[in-house]
Biopython code that builds the backbone (N, CA, C, O; Angstrom):
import numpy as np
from Bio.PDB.StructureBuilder import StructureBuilder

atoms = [
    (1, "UNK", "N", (152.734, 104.067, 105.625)),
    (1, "UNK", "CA", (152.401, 102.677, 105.861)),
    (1, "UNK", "C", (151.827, 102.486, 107.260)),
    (1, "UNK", "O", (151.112, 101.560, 107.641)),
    (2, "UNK", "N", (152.263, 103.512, 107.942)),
    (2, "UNK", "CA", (151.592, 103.197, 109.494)),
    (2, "UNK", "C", (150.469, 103.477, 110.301)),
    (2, "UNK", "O", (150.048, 103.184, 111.420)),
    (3, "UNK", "N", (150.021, 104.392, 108.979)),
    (3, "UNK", "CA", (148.834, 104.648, 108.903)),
    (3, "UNK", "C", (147.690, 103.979, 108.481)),
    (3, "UNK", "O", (146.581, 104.491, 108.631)),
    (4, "UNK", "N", (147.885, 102.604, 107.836)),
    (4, "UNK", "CA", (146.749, 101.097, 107.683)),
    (4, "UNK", "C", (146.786, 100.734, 108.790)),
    (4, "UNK", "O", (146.012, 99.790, 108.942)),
    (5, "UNK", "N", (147.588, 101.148, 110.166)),
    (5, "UNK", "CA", (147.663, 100.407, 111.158)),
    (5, "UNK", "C", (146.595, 100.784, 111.960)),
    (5, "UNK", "O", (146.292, 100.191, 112.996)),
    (6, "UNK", "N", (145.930, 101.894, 111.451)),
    (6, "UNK", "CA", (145.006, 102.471, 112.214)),
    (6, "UNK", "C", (143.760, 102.909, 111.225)),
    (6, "UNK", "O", (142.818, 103.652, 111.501)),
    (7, "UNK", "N", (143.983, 102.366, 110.246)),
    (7, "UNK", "CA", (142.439, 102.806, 109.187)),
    (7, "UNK", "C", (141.397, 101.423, 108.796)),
    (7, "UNK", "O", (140.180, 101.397, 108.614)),
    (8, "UNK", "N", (142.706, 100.014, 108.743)),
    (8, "UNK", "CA", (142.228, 99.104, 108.664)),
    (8, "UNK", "C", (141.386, 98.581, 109.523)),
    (8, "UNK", "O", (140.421, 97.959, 109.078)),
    (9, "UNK", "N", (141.582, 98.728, 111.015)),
    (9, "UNK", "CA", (140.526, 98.360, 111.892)),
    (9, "UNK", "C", (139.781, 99.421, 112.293)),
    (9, "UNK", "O", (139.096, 99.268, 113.304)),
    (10, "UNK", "N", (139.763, 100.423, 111.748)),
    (10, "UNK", "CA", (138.834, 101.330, 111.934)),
    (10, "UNK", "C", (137.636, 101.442, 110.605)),
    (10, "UNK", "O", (136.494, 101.840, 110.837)),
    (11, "UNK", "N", (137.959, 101.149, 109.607)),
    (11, "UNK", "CA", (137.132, 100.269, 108.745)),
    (11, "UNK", "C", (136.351, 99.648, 109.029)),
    (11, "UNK", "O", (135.159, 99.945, 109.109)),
    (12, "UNK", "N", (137.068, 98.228, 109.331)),
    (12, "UNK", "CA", (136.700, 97.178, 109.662)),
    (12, "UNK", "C", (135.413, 97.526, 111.035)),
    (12, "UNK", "O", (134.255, 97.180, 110.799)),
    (13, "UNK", "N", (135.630, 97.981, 111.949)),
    (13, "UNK", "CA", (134.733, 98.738, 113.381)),
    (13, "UNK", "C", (133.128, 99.270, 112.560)),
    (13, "UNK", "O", (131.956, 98.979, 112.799)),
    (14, "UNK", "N", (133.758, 100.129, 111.565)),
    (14, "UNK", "CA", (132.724, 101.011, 110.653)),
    (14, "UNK", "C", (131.711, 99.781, 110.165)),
    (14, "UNK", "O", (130.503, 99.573, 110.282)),
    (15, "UNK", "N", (132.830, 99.074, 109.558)),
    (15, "UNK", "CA", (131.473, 97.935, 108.484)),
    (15, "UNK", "C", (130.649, 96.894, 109.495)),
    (15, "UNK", "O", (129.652, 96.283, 109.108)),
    (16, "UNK", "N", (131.027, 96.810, 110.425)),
    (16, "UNK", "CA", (130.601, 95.886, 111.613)),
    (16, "UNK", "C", (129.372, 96.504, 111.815)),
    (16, "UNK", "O", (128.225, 96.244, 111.450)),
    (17, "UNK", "N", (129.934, 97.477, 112.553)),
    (17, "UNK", "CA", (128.988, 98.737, 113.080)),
    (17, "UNK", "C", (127.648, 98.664, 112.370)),
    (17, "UNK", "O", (126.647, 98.202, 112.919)),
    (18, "UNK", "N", (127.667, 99.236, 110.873)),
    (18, "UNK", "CA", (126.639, 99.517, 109.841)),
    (18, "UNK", "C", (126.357, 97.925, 109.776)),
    (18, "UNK", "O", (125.215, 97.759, 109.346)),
    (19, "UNK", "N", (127.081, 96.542, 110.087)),
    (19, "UNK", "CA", (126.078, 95.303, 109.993)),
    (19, "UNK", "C", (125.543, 95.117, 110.458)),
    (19, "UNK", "O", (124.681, 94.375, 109.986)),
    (20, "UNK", "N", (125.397, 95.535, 111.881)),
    (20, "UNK", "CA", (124.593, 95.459, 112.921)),
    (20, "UNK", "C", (123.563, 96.211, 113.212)),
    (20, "UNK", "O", (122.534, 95.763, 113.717)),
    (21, "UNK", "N", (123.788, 97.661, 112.860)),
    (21, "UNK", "CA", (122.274, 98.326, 112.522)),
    (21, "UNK", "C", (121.753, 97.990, 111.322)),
    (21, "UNK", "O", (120.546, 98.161, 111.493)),
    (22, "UNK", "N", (121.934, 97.576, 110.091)),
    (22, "UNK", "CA", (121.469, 96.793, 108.902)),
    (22, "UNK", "C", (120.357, 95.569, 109.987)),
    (22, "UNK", "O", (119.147, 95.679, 110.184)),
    (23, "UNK", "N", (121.350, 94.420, 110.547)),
    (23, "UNK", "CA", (120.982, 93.244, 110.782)),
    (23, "UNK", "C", (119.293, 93.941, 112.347)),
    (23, "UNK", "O", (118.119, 93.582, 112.435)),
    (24, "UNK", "N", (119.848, 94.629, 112.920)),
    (24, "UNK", "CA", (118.940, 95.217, 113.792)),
    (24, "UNK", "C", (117.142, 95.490, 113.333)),
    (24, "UNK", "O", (116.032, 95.293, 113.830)),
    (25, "UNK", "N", (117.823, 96.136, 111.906)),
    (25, "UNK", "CA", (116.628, 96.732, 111.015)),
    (25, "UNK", "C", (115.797, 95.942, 110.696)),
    (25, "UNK", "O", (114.615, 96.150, 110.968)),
    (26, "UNK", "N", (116.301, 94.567, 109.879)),
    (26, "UNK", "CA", (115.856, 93.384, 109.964)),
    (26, "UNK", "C", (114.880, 92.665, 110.917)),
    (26, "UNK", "O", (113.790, 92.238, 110.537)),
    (27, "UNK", "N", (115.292, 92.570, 112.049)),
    (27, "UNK", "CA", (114.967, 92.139, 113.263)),
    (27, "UNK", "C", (113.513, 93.100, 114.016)),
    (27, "UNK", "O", (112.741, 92.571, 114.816)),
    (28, "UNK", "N", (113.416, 94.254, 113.649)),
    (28, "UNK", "CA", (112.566, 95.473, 113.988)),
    (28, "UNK", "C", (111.742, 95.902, 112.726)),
    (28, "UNK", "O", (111.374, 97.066, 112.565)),
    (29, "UNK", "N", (111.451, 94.797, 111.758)),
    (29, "UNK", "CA", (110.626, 94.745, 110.951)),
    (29, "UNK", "C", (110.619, 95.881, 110.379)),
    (29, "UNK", "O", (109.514, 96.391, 110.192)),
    (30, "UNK", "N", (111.526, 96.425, 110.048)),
    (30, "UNK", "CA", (111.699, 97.744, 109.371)),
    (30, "UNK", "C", (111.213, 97.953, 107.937)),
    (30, "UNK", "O", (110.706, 99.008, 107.558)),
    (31, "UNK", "N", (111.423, 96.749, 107.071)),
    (31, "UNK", "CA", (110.997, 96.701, 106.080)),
    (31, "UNK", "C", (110.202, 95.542, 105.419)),
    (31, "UNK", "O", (110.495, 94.822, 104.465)),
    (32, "UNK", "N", (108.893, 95.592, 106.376)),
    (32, "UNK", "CA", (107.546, 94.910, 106.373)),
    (32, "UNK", "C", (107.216, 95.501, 105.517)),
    (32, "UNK", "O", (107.520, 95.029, 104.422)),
    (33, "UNK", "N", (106.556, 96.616, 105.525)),
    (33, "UNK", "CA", (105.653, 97.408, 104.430)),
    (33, "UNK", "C", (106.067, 98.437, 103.890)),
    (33, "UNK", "O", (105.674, 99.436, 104.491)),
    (34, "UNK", "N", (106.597, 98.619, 103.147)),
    (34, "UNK", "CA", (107.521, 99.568, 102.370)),
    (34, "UNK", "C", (106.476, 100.126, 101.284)),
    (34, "UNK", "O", (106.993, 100.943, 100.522)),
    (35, "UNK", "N", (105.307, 99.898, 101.081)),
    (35, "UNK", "CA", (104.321, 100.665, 100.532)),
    (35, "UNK", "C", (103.573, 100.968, 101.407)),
    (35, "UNK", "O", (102.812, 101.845, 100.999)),
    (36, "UNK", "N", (103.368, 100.669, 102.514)),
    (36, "UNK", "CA", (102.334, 101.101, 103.377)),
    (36, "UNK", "C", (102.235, 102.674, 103.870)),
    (36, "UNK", "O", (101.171, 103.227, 104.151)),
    (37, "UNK", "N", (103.203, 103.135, 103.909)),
    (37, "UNK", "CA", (103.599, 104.384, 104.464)),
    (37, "UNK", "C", (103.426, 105.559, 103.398)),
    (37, "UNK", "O", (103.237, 106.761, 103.585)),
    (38, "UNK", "N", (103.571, 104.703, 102.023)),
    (38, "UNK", "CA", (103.089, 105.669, 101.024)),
    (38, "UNK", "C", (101.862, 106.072, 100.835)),
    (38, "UNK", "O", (101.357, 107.162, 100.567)),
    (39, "UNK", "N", (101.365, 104.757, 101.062)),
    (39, "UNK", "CA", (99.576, 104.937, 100.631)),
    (39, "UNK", "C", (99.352, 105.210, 101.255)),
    (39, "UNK", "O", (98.241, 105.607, 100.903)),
    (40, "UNK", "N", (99.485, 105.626, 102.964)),
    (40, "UNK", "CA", (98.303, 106.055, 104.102)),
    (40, "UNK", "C", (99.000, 107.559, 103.717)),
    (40, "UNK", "O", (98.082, 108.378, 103.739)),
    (41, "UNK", "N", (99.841, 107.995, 103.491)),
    (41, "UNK", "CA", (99.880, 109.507, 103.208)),
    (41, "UNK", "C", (99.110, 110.130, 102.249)),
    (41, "UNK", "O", (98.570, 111.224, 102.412)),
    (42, "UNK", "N", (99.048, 109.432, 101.217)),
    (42, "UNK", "CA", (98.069, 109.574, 100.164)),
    (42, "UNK", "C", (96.509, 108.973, 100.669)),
    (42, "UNK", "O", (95.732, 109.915, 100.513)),
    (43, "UNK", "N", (96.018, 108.184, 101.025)),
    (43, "UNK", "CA", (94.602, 108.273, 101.529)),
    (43, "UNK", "C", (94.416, 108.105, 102.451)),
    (43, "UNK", "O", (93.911, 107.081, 102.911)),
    (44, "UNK", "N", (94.899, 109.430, 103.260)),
    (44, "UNK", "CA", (94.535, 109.160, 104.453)),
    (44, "UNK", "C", (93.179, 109.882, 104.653)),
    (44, "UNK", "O", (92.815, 110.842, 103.973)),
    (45, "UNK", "N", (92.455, 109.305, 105.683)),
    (45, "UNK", "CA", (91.477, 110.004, 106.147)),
    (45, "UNK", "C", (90.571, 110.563, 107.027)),
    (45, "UNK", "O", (89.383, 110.885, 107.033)),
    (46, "UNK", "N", (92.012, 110.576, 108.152)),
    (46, "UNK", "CA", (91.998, 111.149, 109.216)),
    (46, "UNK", "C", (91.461, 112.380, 109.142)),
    (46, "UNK", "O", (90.824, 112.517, 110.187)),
    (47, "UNK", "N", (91.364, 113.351, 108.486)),
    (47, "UNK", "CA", (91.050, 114.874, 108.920)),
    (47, "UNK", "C", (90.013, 115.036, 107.747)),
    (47, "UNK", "O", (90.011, 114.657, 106.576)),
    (48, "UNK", "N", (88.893, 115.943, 108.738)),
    (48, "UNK", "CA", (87.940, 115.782, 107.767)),
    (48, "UNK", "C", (87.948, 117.111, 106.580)),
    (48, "UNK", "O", (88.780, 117.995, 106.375)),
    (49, "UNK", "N", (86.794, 116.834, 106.012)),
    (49, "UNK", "CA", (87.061, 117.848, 104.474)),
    (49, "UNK", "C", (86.809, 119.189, 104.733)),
    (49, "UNK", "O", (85.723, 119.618, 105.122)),
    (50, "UNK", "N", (87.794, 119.851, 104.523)),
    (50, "UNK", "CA", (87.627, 121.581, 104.580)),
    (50, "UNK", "C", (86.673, 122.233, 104.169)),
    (50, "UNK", "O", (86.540, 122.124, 102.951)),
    (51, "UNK", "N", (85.582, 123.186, 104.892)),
    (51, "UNK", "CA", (85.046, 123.762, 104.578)),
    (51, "UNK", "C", (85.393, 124.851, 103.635)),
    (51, "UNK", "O", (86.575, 125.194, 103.657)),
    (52, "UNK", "N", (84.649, 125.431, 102.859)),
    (52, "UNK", "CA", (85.504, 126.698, 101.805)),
    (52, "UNK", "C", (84.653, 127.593, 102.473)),
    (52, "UNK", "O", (83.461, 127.286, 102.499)),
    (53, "UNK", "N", (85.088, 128.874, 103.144)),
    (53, "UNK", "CA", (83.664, 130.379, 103.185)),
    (53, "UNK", "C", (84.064, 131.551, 102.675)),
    (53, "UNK", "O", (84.947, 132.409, 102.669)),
    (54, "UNK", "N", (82.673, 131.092, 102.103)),
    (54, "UNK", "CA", (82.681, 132.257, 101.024)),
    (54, "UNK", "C", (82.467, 133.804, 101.325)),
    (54, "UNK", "O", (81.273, 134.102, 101.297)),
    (55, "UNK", "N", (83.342, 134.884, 101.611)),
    (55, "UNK", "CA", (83.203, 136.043, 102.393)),
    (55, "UNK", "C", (82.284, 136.910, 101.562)),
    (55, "UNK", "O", (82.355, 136.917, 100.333)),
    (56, "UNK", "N", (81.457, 137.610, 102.216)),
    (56, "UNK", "CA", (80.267, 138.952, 101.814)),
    (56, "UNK", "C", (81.191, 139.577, 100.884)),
    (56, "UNK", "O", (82.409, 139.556, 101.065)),
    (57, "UNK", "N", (80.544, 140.220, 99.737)),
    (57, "UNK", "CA", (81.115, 141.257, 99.427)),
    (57, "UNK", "C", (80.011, 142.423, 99.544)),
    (57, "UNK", "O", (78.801, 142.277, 99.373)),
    (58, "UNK", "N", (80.712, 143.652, 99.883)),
    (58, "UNK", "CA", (80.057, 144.587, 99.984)),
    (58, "UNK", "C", (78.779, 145.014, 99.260)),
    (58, "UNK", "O", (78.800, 144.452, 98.165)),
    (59, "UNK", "N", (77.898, 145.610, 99.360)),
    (59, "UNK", "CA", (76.501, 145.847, 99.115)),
    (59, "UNK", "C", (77.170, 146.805, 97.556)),
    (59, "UNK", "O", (78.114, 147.578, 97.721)),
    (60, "UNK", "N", (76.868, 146.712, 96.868)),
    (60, "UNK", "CA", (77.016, 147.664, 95.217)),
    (60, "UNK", "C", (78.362, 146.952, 94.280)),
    (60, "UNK", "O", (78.683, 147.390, 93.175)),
    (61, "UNK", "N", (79.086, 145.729, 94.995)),
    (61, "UNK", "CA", (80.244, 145.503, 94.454)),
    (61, "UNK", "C", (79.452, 144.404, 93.335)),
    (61, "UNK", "O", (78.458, 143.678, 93.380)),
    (62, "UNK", "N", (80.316, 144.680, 92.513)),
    (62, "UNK", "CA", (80.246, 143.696, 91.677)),
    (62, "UNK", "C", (81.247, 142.527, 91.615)),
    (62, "UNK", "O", (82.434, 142.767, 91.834)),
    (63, "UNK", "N", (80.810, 141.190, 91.310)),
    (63, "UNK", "CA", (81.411, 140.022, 91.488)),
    (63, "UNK", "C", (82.322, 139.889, 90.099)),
    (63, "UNK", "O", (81.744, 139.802, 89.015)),
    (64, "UNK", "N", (84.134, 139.873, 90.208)),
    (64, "UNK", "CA", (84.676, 140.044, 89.154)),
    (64, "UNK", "C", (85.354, 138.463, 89.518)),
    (64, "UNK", "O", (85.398, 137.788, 90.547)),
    (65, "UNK", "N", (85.898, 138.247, 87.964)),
    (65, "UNK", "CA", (86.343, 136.690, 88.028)),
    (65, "UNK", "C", (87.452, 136.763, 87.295)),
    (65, "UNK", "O", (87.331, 137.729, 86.542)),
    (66, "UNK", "N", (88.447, 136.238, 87.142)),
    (66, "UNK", "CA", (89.641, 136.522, 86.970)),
    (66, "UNK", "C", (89.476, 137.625, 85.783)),
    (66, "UNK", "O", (89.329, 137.250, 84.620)),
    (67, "UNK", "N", (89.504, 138.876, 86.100)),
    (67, "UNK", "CA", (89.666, 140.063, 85.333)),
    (67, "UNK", "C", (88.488, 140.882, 84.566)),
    (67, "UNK", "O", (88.669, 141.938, 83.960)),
    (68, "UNK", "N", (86.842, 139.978, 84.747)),
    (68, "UNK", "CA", (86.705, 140.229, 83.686)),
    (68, "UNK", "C", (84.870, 139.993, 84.809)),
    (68, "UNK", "O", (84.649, 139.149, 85.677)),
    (69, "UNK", "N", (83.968, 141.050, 84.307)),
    (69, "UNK", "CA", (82.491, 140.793, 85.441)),
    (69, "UNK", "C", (81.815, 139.577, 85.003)),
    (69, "UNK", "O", (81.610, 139.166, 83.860)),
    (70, "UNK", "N", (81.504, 139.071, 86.161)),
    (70, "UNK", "CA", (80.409, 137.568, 85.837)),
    (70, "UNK", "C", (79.217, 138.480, 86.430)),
    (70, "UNK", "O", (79.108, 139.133, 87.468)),
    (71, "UNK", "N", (78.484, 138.277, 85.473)),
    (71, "UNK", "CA", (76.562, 138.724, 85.306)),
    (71, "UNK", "C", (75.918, 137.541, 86.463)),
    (71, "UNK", "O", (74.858, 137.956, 86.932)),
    (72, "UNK", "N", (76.215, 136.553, 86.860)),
    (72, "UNK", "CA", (75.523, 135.825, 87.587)),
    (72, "UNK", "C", (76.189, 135.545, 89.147)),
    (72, "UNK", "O", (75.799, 134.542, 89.746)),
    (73, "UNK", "N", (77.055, 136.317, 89.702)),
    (73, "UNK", "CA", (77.530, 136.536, 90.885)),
    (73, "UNK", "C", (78.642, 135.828, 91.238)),
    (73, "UNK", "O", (79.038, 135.708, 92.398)),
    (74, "UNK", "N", (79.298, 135.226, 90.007)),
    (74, "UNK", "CA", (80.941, 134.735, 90.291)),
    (74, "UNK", "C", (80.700, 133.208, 90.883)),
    (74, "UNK", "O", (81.518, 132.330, 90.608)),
    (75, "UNK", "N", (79.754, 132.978, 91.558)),
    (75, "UNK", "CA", (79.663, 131.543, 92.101)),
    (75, "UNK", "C", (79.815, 130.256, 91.212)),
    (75, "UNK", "O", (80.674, 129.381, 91.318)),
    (76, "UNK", "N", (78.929, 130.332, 90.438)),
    (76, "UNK", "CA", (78.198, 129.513, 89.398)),
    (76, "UNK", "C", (78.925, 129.285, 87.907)),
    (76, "UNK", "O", (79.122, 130.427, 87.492)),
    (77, "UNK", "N", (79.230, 128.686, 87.286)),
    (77, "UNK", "CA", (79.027, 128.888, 85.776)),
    (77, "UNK", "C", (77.698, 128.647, 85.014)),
    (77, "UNK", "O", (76.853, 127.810, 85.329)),
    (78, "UNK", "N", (77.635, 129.527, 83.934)),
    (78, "UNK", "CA", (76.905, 129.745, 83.191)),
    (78, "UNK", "C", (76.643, 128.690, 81.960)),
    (78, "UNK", "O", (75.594, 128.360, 81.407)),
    (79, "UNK", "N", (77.352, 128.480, 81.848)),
    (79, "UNK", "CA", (78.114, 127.244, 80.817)),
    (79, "UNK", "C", (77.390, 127.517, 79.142)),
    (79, "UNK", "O", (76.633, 126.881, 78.409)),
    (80, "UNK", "N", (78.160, 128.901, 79.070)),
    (80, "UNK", "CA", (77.060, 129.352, 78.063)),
    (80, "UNK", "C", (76.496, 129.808, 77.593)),
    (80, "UNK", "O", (76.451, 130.253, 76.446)),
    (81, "UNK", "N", (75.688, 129.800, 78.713)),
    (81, "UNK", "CA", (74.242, 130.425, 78.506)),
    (81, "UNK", "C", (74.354, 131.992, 79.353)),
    (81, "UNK", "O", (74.544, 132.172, 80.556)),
    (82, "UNK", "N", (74.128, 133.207, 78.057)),
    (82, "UNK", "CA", (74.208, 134.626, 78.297)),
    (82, "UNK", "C", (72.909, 135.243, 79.111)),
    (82, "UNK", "O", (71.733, 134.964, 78.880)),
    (83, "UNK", "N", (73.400, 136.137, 80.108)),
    (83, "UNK", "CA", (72.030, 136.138, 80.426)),
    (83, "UNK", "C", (71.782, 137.891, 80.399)),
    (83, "UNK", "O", (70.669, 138.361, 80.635)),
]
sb = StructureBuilder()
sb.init_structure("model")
sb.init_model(0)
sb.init_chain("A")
sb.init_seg("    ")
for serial, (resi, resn, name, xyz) in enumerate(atoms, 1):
    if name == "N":
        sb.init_residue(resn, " ", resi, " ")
    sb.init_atom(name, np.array(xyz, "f"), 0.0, 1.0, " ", f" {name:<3s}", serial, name[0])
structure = sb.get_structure()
């Protein structure tokens, strides 16, 4: 029993505590834009678009594409059309 003597206002300290950073949050516009932060991660467009480079391959190699030789140098599709 003498132990509420010391949990009850230590509770009580706790829930205060958390009202006041709650009520703080409030006050510091914390939750103005609660989508905003989503969408600038998703379009953001700060950094510009990655270049891709495309490395040499050696002089006699042939251009293979997942497993199997492309006749027209792996770059391109053919869409098709055999050559």
């Amino acid at each position: 029993m003498s132990e509420f003597f010391y949990l009850i206002p230590l509770s009580l300290l706790m829930g205060f505590a958390g009202l006041g950073v709650f009520l703080w949050s409030l006050r510091a516009r914390q939750y103005e834009d609660l989508d905003g932060a989503a969408e600038r991660i998703l379009l953001s467009v700060d950094l510009p678009p990655q270049r891709t480079v495309r490395r040499a391959e050696p002089p006699g190699a042939s251009p293979v594409e997942n497993g199997r030789k492309v006749a027209n140098g792996g770059g391109e599709s053919t869409h098709g059309v055999q050559t």
